[in-house]
C-alpha positions as CSV (number, residue, x, y, z in Angstrom):
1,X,12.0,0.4,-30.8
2,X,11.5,-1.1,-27.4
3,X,11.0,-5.0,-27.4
4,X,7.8,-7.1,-26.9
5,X,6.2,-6.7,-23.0
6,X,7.5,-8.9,-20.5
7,X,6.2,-9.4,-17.2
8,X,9.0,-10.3,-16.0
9,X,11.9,-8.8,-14.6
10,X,11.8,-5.4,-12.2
11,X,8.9,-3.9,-12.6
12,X,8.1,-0.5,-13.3
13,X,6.6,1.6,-10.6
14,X,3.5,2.5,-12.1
15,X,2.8,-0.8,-13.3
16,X,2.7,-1.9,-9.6
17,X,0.7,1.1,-8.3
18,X,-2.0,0.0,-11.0
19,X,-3.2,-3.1,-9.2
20,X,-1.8,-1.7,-5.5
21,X,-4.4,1.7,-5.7
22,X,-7.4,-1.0,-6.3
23,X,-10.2,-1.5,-3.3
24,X,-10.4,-4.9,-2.6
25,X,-14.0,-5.5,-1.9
26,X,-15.6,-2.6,-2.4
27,X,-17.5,-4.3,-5.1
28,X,-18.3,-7.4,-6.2
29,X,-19.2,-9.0,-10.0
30,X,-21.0,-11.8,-11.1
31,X,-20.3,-11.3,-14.6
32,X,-17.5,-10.0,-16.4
33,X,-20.0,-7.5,-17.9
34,X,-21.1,-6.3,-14.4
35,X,-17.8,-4.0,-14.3
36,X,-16.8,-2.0,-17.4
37,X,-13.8,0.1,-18.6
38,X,-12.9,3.0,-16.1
39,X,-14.9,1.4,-12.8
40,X,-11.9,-1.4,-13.0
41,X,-9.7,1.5,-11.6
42,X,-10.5,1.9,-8.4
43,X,-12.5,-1.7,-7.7
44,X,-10.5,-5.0,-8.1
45,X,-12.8,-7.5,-9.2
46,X,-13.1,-11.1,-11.0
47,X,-16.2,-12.7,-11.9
48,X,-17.8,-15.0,-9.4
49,X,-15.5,-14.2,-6.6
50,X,-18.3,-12.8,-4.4
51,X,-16.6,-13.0,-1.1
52,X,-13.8,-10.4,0.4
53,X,-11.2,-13.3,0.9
54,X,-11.1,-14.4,-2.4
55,X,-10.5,-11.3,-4.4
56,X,-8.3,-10.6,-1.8
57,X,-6.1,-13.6,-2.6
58,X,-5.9,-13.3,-5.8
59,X,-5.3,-9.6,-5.5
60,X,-2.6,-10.7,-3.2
61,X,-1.1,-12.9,-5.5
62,X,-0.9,-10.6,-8.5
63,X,0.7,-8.0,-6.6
64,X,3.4,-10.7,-5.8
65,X,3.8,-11.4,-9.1
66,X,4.3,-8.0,-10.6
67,X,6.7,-7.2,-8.1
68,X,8.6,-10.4,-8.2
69,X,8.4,-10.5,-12.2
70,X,6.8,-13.9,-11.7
71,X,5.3,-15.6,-15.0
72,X,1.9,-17.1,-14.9
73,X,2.8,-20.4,-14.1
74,X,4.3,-19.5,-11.1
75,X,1.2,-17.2,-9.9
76,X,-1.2,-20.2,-10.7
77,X,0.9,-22.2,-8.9
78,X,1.1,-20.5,-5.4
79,X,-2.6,-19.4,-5.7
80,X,-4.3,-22.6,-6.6
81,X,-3.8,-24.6,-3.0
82,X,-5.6,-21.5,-1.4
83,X,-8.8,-21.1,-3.8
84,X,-9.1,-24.7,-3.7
85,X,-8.9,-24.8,0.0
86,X,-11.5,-21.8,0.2
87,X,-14.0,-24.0,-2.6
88,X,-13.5,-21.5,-4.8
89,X,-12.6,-23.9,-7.7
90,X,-14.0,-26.1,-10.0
91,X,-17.9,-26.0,-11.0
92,X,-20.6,-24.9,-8.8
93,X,-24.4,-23.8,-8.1
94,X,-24.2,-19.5,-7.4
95,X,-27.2,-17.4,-7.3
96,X,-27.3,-14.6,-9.8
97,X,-27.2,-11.5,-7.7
98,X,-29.4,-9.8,-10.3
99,X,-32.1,-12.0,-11.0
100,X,-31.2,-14.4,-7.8
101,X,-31.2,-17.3,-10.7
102,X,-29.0,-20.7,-9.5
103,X,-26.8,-21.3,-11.9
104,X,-24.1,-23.8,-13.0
105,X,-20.4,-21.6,-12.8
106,X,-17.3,-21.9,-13.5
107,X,-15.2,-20.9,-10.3
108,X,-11.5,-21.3,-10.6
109,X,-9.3,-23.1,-13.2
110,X,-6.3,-23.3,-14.8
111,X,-7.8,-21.7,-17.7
112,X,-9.7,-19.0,-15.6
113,X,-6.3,-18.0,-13.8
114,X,-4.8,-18.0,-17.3
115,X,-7.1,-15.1,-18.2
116,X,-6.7,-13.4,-14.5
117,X,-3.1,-12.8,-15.3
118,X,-2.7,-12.3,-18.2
119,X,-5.7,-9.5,-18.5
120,X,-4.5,-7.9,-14.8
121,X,-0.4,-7.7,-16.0
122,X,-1.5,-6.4,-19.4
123,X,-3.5,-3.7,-18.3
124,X,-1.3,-2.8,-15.3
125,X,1.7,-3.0,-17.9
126,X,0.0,-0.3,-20.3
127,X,-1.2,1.8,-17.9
128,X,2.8,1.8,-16.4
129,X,3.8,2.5,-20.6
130,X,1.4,5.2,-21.1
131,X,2.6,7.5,-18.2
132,X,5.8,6.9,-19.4
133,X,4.7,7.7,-22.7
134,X,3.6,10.7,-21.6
135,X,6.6,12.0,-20.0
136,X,9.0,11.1,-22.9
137,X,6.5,12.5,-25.5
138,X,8.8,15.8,-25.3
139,X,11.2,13.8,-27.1
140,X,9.1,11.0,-28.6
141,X,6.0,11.9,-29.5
142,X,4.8,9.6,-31.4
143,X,3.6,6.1,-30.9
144,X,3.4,3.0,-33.2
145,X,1.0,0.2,-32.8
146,X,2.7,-3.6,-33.5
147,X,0.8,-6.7,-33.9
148,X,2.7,-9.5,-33.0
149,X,2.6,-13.2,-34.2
150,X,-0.3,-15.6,-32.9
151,X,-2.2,-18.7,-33.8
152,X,-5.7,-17.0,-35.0
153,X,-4.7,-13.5,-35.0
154,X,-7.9,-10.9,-35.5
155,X,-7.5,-9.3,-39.0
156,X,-8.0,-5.7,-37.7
157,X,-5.2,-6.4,-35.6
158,X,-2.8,-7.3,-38.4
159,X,-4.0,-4.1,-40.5
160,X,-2.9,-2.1,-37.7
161,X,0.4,-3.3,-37.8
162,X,3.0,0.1,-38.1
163,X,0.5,2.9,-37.8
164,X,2.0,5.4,-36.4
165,X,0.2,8.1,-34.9
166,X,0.9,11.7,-33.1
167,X,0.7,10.5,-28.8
168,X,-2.0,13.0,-28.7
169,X,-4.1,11.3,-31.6
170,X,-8.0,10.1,-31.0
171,X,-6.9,6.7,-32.2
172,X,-4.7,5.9,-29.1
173,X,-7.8,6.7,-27.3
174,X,-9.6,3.5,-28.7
175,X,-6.5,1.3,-30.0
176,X,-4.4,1.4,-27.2
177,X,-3.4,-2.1,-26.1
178,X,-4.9,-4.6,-25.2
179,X,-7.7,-4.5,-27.4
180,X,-9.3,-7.6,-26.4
181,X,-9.6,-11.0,-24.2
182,X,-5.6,-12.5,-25.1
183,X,-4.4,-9.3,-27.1
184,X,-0.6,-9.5,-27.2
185,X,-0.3,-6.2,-29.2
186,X,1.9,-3.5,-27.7
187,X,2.7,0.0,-28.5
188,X,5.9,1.5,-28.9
189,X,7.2,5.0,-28.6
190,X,9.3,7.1,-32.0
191,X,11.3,10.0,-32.0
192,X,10.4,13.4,-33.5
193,X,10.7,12.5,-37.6
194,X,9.0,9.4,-37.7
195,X,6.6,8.5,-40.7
196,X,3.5,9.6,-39.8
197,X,0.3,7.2,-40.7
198,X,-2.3,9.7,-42.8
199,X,-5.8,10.3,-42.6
200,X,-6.3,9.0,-45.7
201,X,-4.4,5.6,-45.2
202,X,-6.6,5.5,-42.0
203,X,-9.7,5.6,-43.5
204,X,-8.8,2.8,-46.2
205,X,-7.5,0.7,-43.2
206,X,-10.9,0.8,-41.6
207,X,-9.9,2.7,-38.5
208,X,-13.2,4.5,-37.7
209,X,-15.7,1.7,-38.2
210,X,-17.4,0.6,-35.5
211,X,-20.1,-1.8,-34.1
212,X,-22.9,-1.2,-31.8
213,X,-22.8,-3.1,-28.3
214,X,-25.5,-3.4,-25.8
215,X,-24.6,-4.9,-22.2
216,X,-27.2,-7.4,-21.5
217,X,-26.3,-6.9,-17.9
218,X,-26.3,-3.2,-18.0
219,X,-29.0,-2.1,-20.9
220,X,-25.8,0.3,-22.2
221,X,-25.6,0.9,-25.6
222,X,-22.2,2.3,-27.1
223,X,-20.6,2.4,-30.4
224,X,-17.5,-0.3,-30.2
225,X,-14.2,0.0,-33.1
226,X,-14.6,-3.1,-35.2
227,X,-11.6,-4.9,-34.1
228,X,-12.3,-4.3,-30.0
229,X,-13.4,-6.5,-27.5
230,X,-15.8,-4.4,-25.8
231,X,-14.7,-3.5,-22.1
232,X,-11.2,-2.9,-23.9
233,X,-12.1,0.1,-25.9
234,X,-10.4,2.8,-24.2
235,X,-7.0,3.6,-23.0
236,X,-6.5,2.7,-19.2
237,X,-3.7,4.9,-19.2
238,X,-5.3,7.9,-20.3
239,X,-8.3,6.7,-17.9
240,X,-6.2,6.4,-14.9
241,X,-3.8,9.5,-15.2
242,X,-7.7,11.4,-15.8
243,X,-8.7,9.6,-12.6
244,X,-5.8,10.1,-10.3
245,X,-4.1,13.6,-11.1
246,X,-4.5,15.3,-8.0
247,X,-6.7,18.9,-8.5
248,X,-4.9,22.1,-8.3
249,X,-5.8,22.7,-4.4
250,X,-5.5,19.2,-2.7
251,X,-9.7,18.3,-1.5
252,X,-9.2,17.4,2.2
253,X,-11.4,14.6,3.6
254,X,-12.5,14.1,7.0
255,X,-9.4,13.6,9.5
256,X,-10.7,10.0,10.6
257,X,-10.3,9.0,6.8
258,X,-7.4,7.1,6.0
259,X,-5.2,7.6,2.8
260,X,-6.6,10.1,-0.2
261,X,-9.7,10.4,-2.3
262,X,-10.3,8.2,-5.1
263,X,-10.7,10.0,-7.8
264,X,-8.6,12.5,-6.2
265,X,-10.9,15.3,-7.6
266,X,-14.5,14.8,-6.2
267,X,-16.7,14.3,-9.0
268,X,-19.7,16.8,-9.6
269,X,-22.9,15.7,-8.1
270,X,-25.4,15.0,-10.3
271,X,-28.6,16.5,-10.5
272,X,-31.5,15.8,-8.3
273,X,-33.7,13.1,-9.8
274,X,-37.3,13.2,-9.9
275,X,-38.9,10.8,-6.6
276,X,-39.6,7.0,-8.4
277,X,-42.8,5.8,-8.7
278,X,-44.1,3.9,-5.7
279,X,-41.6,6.1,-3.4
280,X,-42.8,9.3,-1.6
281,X,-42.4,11.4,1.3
282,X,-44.4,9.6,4.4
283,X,-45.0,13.0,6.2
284,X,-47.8,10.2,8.3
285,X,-45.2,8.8,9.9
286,X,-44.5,12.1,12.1
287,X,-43.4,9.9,15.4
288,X,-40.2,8.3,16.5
289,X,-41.5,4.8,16.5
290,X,-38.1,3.0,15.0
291,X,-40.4,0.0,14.1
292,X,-42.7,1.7,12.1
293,X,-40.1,3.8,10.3
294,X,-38.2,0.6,9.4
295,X,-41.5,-0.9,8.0
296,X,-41.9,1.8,5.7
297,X,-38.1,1.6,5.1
298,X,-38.0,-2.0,4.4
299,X,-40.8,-1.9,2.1
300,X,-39.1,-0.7,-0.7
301,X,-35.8,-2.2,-0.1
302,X,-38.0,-5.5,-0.2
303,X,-36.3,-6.5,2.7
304,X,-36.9,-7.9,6.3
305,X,-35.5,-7.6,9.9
306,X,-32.3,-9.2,9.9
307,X,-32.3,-10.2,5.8
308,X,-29.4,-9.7,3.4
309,X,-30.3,-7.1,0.4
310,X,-27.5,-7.1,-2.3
311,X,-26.7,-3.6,-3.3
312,X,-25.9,-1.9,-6.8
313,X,-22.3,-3.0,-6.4
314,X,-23.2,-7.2,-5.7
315,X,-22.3,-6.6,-2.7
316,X,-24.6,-8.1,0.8
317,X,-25.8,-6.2,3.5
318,X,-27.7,-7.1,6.2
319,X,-30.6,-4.8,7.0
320,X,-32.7,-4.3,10.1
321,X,-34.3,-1.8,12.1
322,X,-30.9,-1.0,14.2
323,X,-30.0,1.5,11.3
324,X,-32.7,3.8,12.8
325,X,-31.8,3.6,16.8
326,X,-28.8,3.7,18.9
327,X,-27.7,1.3,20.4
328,X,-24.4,0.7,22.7
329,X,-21.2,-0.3,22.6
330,X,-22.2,-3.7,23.0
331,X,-24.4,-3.6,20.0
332,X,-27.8,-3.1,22.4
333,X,-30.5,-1.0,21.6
334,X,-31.5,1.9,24.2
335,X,-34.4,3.0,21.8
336,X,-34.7,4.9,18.6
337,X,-32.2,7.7,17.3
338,X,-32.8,11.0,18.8
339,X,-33.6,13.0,15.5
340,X,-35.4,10.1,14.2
341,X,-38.8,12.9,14.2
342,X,-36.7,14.8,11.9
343,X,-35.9,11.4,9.2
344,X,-39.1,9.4,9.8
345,X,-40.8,11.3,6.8
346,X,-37.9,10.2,4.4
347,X,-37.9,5.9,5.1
348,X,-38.9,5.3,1.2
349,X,-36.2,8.0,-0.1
350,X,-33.7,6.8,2.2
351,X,-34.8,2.8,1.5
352,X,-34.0,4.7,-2.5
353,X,-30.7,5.8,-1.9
354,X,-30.1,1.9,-0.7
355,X,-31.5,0.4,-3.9
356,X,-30.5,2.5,-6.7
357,X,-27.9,5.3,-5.4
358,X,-25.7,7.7,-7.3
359,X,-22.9,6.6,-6.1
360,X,-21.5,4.1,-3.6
361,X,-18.2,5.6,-1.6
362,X,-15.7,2.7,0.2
363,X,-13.3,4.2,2.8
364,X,-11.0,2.8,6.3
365,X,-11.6,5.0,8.7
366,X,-10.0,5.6,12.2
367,X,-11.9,5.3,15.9
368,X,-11.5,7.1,19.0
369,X,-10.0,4.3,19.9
370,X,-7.1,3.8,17.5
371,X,-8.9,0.8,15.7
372,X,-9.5,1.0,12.2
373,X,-13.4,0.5,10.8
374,X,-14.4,-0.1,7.3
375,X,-17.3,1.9,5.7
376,X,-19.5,1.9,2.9
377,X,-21.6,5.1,2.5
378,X,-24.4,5.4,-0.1
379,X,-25.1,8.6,-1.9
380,X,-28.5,9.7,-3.9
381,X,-29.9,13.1,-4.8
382,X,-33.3,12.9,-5.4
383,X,-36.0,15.7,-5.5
384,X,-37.9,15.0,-2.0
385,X,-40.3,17.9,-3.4
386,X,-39.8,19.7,0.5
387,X,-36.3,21.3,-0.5
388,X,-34.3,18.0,0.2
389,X,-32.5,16.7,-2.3
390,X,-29.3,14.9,-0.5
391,X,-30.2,11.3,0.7
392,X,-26.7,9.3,2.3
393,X,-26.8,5.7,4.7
394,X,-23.5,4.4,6.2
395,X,-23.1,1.0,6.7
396,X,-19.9,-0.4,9.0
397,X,-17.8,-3.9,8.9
398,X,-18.6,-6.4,11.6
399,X,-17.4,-10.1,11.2
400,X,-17.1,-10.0,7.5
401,X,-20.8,-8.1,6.9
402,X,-22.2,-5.0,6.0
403,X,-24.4,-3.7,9.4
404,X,-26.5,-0.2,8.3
405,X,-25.2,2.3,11.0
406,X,-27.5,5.6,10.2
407,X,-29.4,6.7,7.1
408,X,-30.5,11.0,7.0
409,X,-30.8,13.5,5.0
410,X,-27.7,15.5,5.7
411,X,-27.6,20.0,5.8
412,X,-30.8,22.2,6.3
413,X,-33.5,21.8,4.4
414,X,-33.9,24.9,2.6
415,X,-30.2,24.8,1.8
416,X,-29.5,22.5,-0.9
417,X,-26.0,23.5,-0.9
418,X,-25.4,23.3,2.6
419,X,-27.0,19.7,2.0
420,X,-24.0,19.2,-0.5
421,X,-21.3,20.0,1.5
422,X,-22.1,18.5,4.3
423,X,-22.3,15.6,2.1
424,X,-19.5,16.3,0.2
425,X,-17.6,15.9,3.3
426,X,-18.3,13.6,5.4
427,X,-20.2,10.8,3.3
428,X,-17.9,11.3,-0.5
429,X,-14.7,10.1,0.9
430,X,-12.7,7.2,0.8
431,X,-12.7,5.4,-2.8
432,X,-15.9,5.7,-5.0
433,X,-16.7,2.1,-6.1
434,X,-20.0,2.5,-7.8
435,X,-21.1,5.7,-9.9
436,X,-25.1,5.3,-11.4
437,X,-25.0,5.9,-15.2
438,X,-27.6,8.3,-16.0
């Protein structure tokens, strides 16, 4: 039996690669809530660090830390001079991005960096073990859950204590540390011939029970083991080696794309969704008046010339009419976009695929130039009722915001799966940040 985690020390590989393969603001989160499970894969987030240059700090600092087997104290340390420098510590007055609500927060603190490190090594740490798990499990494959010593340790915890399970077991796909907000369990690999825990002892244990949990932030409803924190009930290792194992014939992205897809295996689209009430195709509009479109545009987003609109993800961007004209290097506008005639009819559905899209895709891509651009490209399939379903809008970074660069419906319209791969490959590529549960 291997001994107790430790953070410090060399690290191992995968434990690093963990936190190093997260986006660093691709998404934002005002409550813990906001983010569950799986999505902390590919988006590095904390709660109310809802600017670029704090998460990257932080993110910055773990990474340190992991690689330099630093403790907690030293992490705080180091990082505590910059938050505080950036006002990012203390109490403060921050606007709900949901319900645009003021309220009284609690930015950072010695307490608040407690929990950042200690959750971020933890789940780095078992998402390292289980991929090494996994590779041993030839040899060892079994796994045995230990509860270790605390102050106010949860019961279940302590009942868990020595069950030892097959690696290929549902309950390692509930139970596998952490299981919750300070956990300090840990799982060890066995060799072939170890006592196996039965199915009957399981059931008098209580493993099986569980809880219903409904995110007030979310409206989801899921069935939680008693015991679990919710938001810690699932495996991350399982989770990330599903997320990251490369598909048998490698998905190319477009050349100007930089580094792979994440997931590496494009999920499939979802279906077309019916057109939401107060939304529908403006055939009226006809013309290539830029003004007019935007009007129509803007009207659903609820947002004017030149205002901020906080996307699905908590994260701002500024909206204005520039999205549907062309404009030059310099940023001036030399009238509207030559297909606009084409688009004009879908400003509501486009305006849609802003407010509530199917998925929201973060990639650093390369210029003619040699200069690297960030973009952020919003997906949504929705039934246009004219044979268009595939709705995308790119937005590029300019001086720390978010500026809307084009919005179309991409392919021919009587193809819907021309429509796909056209979106498929040029607008689902780069990391995907944001996926709409259905």
């Amino acid at each position: 039996m291997t001994a107790i985690v430790s953070f410090q020390g060399r690290p191992p590989a995968q434990a690093v690669a963990y936190l190093e393969d997260k986006v660093v603001g691709g998404r934002f989160s005002f409550d813990w809530r906001d983010v569950d499970r799986e999505e902390h894969l590919r988006a590095f987030v904390v709660a109310k660090a809802m600017t670029a240059d704090i998460l990257a700090d932080l993110h910055g600092g773990l990474l340190t830390a992991i690689k330099e087997g630093q403790g907690g104290a030293k992490f705080a340390r180091e990082i505590t001079p910059l938050l505080q420098a950036k006002g990012w510590w203390g109490k403060a007055l921050q606007a709900d991005p949901e319900t645009g609500v003021q309220q009284l927060v609690q930015l950072g603190s010695p307490a608040r960096l407690r929990t950042i490190f200690d959750v971020n090594m933890r789940m780095a740490h078992a998402a390292g073990r289980w991929e090494r798990f996994t590779r041993s499990a030839a040899t060892r494959p079994f796994l045995t859950y230990h509860h270790t010593r605390q102050e106010r340790p949860r019961p279940e915890h302590v009942v868990w204590d020595g069950i030892t399970l097959p690696i290929g077991h549902i309950f390692w796909s509930t139970h596998y540390c952490p299981n919750g907000w300070g956990c300090k369990c840990f799982i060890t690999s066995e060799r072939s011939g170890a006592a196996v825990t039965s199915q009957a002892e399981l059931e008098r244990l209580g493993v099986g029970e569980t809880t219903t949990y409904r995110n007030k932030r979310t409206g989801e409803v899921r069935q939680v083991p008693v015991g679990i924190d919710p938001g810690f009930d699932y495996n991350v290792g399982q989770a990330r080696m599903a997320n990251f194992v490369p598909p048998p014939v490698p998905e190319r992205q477009r050349p100007a794309v930089q580094g792979e897809r994440l997931p590496r295996s494009l999920p499939a689209a979802p279906r077309p969704r019916a057109l939401p009430s107060g939304v529908r195709l403006r055939e009226d509009l006809g013309g290539g008046d830029a003004q007019t479109v935007f009007e129509a545009f803007s009207k659903v987003l609820g947002t004017g010339e030149g205002e901020v609109f906080v996307d699905r993800a908590q994260v701002p961007l500024v909206i204005g009419r520039r999205i549907f004209e062309r404009h030059t290097a310099d940023g001036i506008s030399t009238g509207a976009k030559d297909h606009l005639v084409g688009r004009a009819a879908y400003a509501e559905i486009l305006a849609q695929a802003i407010k509530d899209p199917d998925e929201i895709w973060h990639s650093l891509q390369s210029r003619g130039d040699s200069s690297s651009m960030l973009v952020r490209n919003y997906v949504a399939w929705i039934n246009a009722g004219d044979r268009r379903e595939a709705f995308v809008a790119s937005f590029h970074s300019r001086e720390g915001l978010w500026w809307g660069t084009t919005a179309y419906p991409p392919g021919k319209r009587k193809k819907p799966s021309d429509q796909r791969n056209q979106t498929d490959g040029a607008f689902r590529v780069g990391a995907l940040v944001y996926r709409r549960k259905e």
